[in-house]
C-alpha positions as CSV (number, residue, x, y, z in Angstrom):
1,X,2.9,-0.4,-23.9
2,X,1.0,2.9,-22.5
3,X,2.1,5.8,-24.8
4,X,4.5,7.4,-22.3
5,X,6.3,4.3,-22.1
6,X,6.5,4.4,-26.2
7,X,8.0,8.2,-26.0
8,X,10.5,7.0,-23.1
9,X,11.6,4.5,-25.0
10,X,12.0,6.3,-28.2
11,X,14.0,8.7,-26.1
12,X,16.0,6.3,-24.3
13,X,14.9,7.9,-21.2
14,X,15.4,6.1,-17.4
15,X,11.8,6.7,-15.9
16,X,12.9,5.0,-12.5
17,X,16.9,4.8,-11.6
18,X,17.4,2.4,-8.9
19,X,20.5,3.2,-6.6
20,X,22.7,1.2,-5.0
21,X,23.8,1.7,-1.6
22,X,27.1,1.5,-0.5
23,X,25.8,1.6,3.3
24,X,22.4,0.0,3.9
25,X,19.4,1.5,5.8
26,X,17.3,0.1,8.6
27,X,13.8,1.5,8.6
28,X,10.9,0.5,10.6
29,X,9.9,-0.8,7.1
30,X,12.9,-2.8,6.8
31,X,16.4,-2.9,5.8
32,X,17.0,-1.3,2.2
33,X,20.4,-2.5,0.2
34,X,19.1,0.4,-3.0
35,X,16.8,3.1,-3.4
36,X,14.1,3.5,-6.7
37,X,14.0,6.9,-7.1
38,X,11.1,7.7,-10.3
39,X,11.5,10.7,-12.5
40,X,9.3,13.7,-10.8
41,X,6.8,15.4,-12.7
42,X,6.8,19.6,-12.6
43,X,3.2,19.3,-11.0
44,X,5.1,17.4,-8.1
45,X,8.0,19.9,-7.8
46,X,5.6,22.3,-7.1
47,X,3.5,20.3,-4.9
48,X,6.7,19.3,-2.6
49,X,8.1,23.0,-2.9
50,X,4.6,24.0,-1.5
51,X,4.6,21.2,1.3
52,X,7.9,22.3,2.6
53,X,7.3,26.2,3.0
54,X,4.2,25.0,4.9
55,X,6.5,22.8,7.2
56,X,8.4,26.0,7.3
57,X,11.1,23.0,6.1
58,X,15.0,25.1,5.0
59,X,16.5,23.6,1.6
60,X,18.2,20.8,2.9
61,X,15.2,19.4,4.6
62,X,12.9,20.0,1.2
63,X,15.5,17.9,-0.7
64,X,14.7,14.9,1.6
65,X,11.4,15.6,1.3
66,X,11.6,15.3,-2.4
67,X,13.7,11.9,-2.3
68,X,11.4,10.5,-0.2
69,X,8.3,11.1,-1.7
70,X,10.4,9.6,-5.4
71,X,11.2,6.5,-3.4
72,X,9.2,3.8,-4.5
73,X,9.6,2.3,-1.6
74,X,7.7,5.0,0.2
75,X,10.8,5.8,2.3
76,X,10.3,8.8,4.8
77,X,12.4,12.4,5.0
78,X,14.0,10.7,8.3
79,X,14.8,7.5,6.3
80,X,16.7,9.4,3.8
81,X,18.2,11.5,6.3
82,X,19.7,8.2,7.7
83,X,22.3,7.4,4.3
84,X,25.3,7.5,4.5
85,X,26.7,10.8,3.4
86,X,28.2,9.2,0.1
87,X,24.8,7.6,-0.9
88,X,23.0,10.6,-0.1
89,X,25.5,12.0,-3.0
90,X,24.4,9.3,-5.2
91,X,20.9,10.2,-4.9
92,X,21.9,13.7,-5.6
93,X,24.0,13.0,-8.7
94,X,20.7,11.5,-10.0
95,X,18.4,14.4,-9.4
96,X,20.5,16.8,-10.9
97,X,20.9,15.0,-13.7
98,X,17.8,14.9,-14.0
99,X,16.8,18.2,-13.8
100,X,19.3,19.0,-16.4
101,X,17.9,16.9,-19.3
102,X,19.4,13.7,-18.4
């Protein structure tokens, strides 16, 4: 066990959350029935905030940016933008629970 994995532990900390959907999705990677969304990382925050000011992308369009690039199944901002509106909720419960010590 790597040494971050000891600390999670320890704290009892979720580093990946997977989400069940109440609505599936259909990608051109394939039908998803959950989402694995991993913990981000302040270096990533920044990195994603960056990418969308680039992309000239508003807020709501950076948040799906951000999902997407958590996916672990590598979904993309118009995958994420095609869950239903009480999944989409879901994934946002998550985040902000995250950000807020969770």
């Amino acid at each position: 066990m790597s040494t971050t994995e000891t600390k999670a532990a320890a704290l009892k900390v979720e580093l990946t959350k997977r989400i069940e959907l109440l609505v599936p999705i259909k990608t051109p990677a394939g039908e998803f029935s959950s989402i694995t969304l991993r913990r981000p990382k302040v270096s990533e925050m920044v990195r994603y905030q960056s990418q969308a000011k680039g992309l000239k992308l508003d807020d709501a369009e950076e948040e799906l940016l951000i999902y997407a690039n958590l996916s672990e199944e590598k979904l993309t901002m118009e995958d994420i933008g095609e869950l239903d509106f009480g999944d989409f909720a879901k994934l946002q419960r998550w985040f902000r629970a995250v950000q807020t010590g969770a």
